[in-house]
C-alpha positions as CSV (number, residue, x, y, z in Angstrom):
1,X,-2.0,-21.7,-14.8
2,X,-2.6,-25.3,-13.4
3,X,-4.0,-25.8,-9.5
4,X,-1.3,-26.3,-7.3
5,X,-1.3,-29.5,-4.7
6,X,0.7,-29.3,-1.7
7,X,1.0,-32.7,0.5
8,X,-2.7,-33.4,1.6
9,X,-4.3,-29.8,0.8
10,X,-5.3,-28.6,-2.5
11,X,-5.4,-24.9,-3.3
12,X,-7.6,-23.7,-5.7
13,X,-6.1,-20.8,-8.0
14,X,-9.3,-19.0,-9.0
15,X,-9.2,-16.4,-12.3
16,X,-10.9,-13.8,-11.0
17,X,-12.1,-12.3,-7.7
18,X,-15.8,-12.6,-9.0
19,X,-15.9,-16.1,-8.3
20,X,-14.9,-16.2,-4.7
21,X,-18.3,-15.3,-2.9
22,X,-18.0,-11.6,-1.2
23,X,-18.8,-13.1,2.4
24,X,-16.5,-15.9,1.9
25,X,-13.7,-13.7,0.9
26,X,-14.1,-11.2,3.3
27,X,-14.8,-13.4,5.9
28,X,-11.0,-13.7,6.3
29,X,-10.1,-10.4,5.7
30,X,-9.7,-9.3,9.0
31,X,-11.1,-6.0,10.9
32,X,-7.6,-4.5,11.2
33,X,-6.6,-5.5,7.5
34,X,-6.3,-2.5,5.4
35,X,-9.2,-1.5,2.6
36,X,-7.1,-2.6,-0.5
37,X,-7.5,-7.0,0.4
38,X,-11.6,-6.1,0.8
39,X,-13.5,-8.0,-1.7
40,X,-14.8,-5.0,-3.2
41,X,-11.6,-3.2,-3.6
42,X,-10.1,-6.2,-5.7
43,X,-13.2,-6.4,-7.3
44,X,-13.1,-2.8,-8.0
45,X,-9.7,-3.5,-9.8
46,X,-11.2,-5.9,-11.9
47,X,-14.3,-4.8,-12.7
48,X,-12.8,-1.3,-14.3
49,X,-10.3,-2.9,-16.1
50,X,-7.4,-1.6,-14.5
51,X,-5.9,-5.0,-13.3
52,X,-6.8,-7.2,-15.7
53,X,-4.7,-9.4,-18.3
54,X,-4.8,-7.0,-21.1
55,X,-2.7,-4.5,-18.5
56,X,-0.4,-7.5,-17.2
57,X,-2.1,-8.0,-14.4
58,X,-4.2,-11.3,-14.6
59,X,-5.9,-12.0,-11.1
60,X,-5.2,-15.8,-10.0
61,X,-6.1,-15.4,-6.7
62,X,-5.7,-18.1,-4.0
63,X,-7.9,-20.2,-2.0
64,X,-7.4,-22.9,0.8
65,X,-10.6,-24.6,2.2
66,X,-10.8,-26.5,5.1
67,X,-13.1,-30.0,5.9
68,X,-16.5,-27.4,6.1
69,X,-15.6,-26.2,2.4
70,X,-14.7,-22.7,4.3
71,X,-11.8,-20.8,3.4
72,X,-9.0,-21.3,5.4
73,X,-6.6,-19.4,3.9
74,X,-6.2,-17.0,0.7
75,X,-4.0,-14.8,-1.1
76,X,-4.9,-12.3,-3.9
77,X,-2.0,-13.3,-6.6
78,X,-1.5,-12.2,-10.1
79,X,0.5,-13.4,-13.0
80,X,2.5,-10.2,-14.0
81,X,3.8,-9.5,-17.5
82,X,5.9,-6.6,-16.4
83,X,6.7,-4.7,-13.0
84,X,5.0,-1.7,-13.1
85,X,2.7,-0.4,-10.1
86,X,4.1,-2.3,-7.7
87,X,6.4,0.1,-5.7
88,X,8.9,-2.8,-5.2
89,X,11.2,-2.7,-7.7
90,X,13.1,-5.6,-9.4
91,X,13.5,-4.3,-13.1
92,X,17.4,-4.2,-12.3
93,X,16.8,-8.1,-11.4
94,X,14.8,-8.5,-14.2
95,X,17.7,-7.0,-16.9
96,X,19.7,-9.2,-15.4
97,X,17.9,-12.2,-15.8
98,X,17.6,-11.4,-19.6
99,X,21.6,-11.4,-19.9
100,X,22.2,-14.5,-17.9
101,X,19.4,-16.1,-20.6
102,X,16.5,-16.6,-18.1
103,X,12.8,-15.7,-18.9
104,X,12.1,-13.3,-16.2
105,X,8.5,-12.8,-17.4
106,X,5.6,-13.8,-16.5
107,X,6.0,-13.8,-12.6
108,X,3.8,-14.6,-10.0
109,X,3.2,-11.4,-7.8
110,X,1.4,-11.6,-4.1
111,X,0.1,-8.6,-2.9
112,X,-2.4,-5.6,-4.2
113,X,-2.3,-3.2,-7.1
114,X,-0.9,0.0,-7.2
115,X,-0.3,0.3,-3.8
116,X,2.7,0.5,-1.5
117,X,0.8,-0.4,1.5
118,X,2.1,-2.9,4.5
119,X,-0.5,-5.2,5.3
120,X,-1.5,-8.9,5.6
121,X,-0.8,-10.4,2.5
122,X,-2.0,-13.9,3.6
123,X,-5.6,-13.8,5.2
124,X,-6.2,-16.3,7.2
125,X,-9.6,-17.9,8.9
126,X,-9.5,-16.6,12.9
127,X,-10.0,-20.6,13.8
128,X,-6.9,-21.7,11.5
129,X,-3.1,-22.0,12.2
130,X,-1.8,-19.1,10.9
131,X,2.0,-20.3,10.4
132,X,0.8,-23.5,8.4
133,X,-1.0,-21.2,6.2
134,X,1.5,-19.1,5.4
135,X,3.4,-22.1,4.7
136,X,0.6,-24.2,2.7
137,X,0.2,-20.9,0.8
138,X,3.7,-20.2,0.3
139,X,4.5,-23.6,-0.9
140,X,1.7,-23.6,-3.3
141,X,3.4,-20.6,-4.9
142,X,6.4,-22.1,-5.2
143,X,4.6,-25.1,-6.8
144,X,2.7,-23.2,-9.4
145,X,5.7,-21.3,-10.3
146,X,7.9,-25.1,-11.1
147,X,4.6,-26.4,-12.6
148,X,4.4,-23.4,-15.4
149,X,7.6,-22.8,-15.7
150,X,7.5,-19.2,-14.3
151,X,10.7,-17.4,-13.2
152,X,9.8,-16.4,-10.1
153,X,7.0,-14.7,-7.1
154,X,7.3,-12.0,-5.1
155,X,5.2,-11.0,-2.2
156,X,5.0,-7.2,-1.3
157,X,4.8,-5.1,1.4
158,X,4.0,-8.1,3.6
159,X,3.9,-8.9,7.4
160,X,6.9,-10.0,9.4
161,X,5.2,-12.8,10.7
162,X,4.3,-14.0,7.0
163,X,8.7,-13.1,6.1
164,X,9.7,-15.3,8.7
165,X,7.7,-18.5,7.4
166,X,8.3,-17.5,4.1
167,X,12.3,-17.5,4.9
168,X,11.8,-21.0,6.2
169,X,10.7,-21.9,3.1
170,X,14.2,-19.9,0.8
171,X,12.1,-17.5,0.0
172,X,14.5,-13.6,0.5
173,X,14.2,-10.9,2.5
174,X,13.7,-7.6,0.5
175,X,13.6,-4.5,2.8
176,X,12.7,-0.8,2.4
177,X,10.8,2.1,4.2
178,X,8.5,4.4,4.0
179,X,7.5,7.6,5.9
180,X,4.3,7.6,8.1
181,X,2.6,9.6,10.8
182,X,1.6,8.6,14.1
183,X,-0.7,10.3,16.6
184,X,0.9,10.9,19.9
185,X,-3.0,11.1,21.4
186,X,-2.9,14.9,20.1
187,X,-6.3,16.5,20.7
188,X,-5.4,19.2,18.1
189,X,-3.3,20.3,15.3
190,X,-1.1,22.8,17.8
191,X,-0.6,19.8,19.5
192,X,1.4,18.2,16.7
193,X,2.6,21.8,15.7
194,X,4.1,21.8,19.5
195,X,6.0,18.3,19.0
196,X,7.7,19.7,15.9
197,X,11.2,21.3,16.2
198,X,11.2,24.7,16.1
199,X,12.8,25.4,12.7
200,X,10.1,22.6,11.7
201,X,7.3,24.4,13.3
202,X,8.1,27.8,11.9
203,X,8.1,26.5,8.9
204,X,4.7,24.3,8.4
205,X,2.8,27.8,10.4
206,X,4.2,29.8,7.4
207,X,2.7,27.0,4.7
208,X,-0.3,26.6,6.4
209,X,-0.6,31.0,6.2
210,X,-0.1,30.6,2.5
211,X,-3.9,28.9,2.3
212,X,-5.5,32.1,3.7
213,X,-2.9,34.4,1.5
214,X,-3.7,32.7,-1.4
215,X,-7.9,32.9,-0.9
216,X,-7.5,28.8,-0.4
217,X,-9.6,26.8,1.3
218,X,-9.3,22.8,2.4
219,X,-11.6,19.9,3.8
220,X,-11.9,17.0,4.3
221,X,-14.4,14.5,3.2
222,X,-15.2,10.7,4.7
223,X,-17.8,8.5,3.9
224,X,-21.2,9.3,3.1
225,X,-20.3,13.1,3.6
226,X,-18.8,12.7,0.2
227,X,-21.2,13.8,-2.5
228,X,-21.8,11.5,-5.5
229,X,-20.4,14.5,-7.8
230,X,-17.3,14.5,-6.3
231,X,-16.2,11.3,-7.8
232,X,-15.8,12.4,-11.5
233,X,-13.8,15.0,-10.8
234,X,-11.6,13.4,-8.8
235,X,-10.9,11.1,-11.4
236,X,-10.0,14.1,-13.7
237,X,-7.3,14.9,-10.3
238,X,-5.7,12.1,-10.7
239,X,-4.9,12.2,-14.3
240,X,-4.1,15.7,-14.1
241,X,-1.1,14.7,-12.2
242,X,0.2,12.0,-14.7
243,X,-0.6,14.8,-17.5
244,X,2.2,16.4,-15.6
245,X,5.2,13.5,-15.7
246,X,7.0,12.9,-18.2
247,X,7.2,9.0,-16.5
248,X,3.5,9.0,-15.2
249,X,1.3,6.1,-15.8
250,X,-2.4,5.6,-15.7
251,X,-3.8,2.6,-14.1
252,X,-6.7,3.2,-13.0
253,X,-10.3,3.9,-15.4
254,X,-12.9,6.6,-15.1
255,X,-15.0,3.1,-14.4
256,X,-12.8,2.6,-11.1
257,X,-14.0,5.8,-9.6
258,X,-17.6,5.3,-10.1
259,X,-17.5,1.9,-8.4
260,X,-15.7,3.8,-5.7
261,X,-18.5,5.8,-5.5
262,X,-21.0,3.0,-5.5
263,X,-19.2,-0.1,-3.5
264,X,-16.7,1.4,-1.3
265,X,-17.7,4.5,-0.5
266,X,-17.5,4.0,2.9
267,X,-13.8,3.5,3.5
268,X,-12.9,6.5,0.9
269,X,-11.7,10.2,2.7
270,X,-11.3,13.0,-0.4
271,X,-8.9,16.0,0.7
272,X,-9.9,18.9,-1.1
273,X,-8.8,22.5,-1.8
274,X,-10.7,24.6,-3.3
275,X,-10.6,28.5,-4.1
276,X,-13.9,30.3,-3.7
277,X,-16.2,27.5,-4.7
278,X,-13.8,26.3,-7.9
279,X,-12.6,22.6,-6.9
280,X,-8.8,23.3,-7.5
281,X,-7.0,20.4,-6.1
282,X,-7.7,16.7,-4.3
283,X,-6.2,14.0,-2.7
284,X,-8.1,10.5,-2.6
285,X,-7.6,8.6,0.6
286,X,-8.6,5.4,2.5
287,X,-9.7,5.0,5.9
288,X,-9.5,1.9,8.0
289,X,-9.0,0.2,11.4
290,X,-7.9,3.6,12.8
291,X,-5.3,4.2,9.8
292,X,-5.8,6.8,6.9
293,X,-4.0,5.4,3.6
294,X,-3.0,8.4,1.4
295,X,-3.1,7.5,-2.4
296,X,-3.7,9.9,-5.3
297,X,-2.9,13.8,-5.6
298,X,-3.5,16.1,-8.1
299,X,-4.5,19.8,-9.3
300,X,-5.8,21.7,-11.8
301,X,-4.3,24.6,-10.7
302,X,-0.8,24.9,-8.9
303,X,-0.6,27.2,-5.9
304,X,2.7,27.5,-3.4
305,X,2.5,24.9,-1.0
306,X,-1.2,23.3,-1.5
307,X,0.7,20.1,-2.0
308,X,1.9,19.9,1.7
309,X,-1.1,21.4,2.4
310,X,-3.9,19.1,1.0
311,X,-1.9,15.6,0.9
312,X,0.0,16.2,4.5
313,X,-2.1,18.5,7.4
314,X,-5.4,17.8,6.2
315,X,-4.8,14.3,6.5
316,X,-3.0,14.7,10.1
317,X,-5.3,17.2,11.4
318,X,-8.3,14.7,9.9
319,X,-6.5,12.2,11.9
320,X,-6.6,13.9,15.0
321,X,-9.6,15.2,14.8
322,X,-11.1,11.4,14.1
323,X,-8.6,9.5,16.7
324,X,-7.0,7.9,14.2
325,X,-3.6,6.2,15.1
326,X,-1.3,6.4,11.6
327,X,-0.9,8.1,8.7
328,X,0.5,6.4,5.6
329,X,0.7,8.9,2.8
330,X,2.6,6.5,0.2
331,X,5.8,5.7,-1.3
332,X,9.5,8.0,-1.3
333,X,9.7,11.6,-0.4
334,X,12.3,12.9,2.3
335,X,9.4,16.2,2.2
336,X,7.4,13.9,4.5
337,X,10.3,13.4,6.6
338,X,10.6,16.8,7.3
339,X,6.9,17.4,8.2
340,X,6.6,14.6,10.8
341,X,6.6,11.3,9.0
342,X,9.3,9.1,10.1
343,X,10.7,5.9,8.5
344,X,9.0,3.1,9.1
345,X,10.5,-0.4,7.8
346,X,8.6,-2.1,5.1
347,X,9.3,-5.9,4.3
348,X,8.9,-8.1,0.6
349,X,9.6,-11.5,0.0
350,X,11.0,-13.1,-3.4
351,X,11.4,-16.7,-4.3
352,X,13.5,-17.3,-7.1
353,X,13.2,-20.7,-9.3
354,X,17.0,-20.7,-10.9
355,X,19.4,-21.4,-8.4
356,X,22.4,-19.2,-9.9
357,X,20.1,-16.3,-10.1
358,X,18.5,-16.7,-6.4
359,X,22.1,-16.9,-5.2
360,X,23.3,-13.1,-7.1
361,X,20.0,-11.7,-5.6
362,X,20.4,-13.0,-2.8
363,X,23.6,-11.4,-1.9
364,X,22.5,-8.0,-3.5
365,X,19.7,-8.0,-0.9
366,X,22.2,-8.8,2.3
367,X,23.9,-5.4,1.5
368,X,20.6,-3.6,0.6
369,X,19.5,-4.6,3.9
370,X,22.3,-3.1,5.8
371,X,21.7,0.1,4.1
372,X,18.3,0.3,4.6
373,X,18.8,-0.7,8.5
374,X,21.3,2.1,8.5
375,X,19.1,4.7,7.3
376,X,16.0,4.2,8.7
377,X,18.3,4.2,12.2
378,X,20.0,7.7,11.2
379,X,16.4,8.9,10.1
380,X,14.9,8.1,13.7
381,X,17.6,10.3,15.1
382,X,17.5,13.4,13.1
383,X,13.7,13.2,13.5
384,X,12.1,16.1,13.0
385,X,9.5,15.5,16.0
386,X,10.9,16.5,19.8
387,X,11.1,13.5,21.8
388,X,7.6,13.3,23.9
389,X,7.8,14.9,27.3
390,X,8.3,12.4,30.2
391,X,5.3,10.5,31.4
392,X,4.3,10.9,35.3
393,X,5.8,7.4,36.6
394,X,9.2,8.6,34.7
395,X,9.3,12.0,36.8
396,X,8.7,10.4,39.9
């Protein structure tokens, strides 16, 4: 791809995270951003060859510096052969394209590997303009997708602040949800079993009793508590549970893991179950700014109800237990619904080069919006959570 020039600012697109210094990077990755924009993280997907070129996802990531040669603002980008792993789904529009005669592929894609996760998207230096970053940044993108002759970008799971300057710019509003946990400032897991309606509550006591029934044990793992062993086998986890589906896909390397183990190992949190001493079953996690990140599940032995069990109370009663505000377990599943986890709006943007096309999406996405709105309204009211009892000031 060629560098992009917008007005007075150049952007440099960079082919690779490597070269972008660690500190620079992460010197604008802020302290509430989630794990998966850290330098390392990126690097992580790079360095194991799970987002690379040869597995359509070549890294182009973006840089603005300001007078000092600091960055100013960036953007980890990729230049996508295909639309896998990235939880926002356009293969409909991208079938579509390929009947109306336009090259959907490559696209430009704004956002972080295999990960449905809302977070900043555009990091931003704390001494910059925010808005006319977003906007240098978002025009760049449009630039480098009319200089190479690319169909489209797309930036997922992304801010509201970053969709409203984006939308200024005729870029559309894609939305969606997702179900995530918040801590009402429970000291313990009763607490949360207490908020619970009752059919709810009966219900998660009589999972939880199947641990003990079934000579099952679970706990949690943050940090450097996590043994060095523990990594290898939780690689074997996560493939275990793509063995499993028939549409599973691997994207991550035995090579990821390790530099898990080695680089990152202090955002990591392992769930694990485990029968007698025999490792039977693990969920990998990521802790951050007060918000565990739920990411890959698996087993090498199926039991009734260690799913809920390892990938949904562990984490809330580890997030009690630790203070920690949310719980986002990952993409889809009304089962979260029922345990707690209600729907929480998540926001992608998409600027499309051909006119004709961006007009046909464009009204597809007016009346997906209303019936995500509609949903995520309906799934608020049948929560499954009692409202929270009435504070002091609202008694007297």
């Amino acid at each position: 791809m060629t560098q992009s020039r917008n007005g007075s600012i150049e952007v440099a697109v960079v082919e690779g995270i490597s070269k972008i210094a660690r500190d620079e990077w992460n010197a604008v990755v802020g302290d509430n951003d989630s794990p998966f924009v850290d330098w390392d993280w990126l690097n992580a997907m790079e360095q194991s060859k799970s987002a690379i070129r040869a597995t359509g996802w070549a890294p182009y990531h973006m840089v603005i510096r300001d007078g000092e040669n600091k960055i100013a603002g960036a953007c980890p980008l990729y230049l996508k052969t295909h639309s896998m792993g990235e939880f926002v789904f356009d293969h409909g529009w991208a079938e579509a394209a390929e009947r109306a005669g336009i090259r959907y592929y490559p696209k430009l894609l704004i956002g972080v590997p295999f990960t449905p996760h809302t977070g900043r998207r555009f990091l931003t230096a704390a001494d910059a303009d925010r808005n006319q970053m977003i906007s240098a940044l978002g025009r760049a993108i449009m630039n480098l997708c009319a200089e190479n002759k690319l169909s489209s970008a797309h930036v997922t799971f992304c801010e509201a602040d970053e969709a409203a300057t984006l939308a200024k710019l005729g870029f559309l509003e894609r939305l969606g949800y997702q179900y995530h946990w918040h801590n009402a400032g429970f000291a313990t897991f009763d607490d949360y079993l207490a908020r619970l309606k009752h059919k709810r509550r009966t219900a998660v006591r009589h999972e939880r009793g199947a641990l003990e029934q079934q000579g099952l044990t679970v706990k949690v793992l943050a940090g450097d508590e996590i043994p060095d062993s523990l990594f290898a086998p939780m690689y074997r986890i996560y493939v275990s549970t793509l063995e499993k589906l028939y549409w599973g896909r691997q994207y991550l390397t035995p090579e990821f893991f390790d530099l898990m183990r080695t680089d990152f190992k202090r955002h990591v949190c392992f769930e694990l179950a485990y029968k007698g001493s025999e490792l039977v079953a693990g969920s990998f996690c990521l802790e951050k700014a007060g918000v565990l990140y739920g990411r890959y599940w698996g087993c090498f032995e199926d039991f009734k109800f260690l799913h809920f069990n390892v990938c949904y109370y562990a984490g809330i009663e580890h997030c009690i237990e630790r203070g920690l505000t949310r719980f986002e377990p990952g993409a889809g599943g009304e089962y979260k619904w029922l345990r707690g986890f209600d729907p929480a709006l998540t926001r992608s943007m998409h600027f499309l080069a051909h006119p004709g096309f961006a007009k046909a999406v464009g009204d597809f996405l007016k009346r997906e919006r209303r019936e995500v709105a509609s949903w995520i309204e309906e799934g608020r009211e049948r929560s499954q959570l009692k409202p929270p009892p009435p504070s002091d000031a609202e008694v007297e």
